[in-house]
N, C-alpha and C positions, 0 to 999 in steps of 0.2 A: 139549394132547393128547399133545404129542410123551414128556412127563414120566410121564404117565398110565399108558400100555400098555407092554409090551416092546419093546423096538427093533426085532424081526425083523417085529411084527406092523404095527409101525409101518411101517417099509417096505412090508408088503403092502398097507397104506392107501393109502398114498401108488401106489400103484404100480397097483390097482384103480380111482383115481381118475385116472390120465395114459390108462389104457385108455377110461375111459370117456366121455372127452373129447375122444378125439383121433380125426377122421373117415378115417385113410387108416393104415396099418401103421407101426409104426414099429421102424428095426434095436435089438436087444437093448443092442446100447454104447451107442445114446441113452438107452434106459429107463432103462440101468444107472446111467446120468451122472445122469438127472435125478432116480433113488430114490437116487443118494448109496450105493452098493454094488457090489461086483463080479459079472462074468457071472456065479459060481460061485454067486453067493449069488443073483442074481436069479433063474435057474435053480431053484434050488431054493424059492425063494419064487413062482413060478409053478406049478410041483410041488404046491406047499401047498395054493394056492389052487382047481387043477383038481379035486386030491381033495377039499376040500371043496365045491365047487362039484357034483360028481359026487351029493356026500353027500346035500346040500339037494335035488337036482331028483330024487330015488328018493325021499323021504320023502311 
């Protein structure tokens, strides 16, 4: 999969799947550790996902 998509969007897989997994919050340095990315990017790939999540649940 990882060769498949583009890397950014790969990360927001990965990074959709630690949220949806994980029953209590967790700090942004963990997620960032564990999507392999920094805050700035994680940040913004959370960014990503809220706009389109926003997208889907209006349609």
């Amino acid at each position: 999969m990882k060769n498949i998509i583009p890397a950014s969007e790969y990360c927001q897989l990965k990074l959709l799947n630690l949220l949806f997994f994980e029953e209590s919050p967790i700090p942004k340095k963990e997620a960032a550790n564990f999507v392999e990315c920094s805050i700035n990017t994680l940040n913004a790939d959370i960014e990503t996902l809220n706009t389109t999540i926003r997208m889907i649940s209006l349609t």
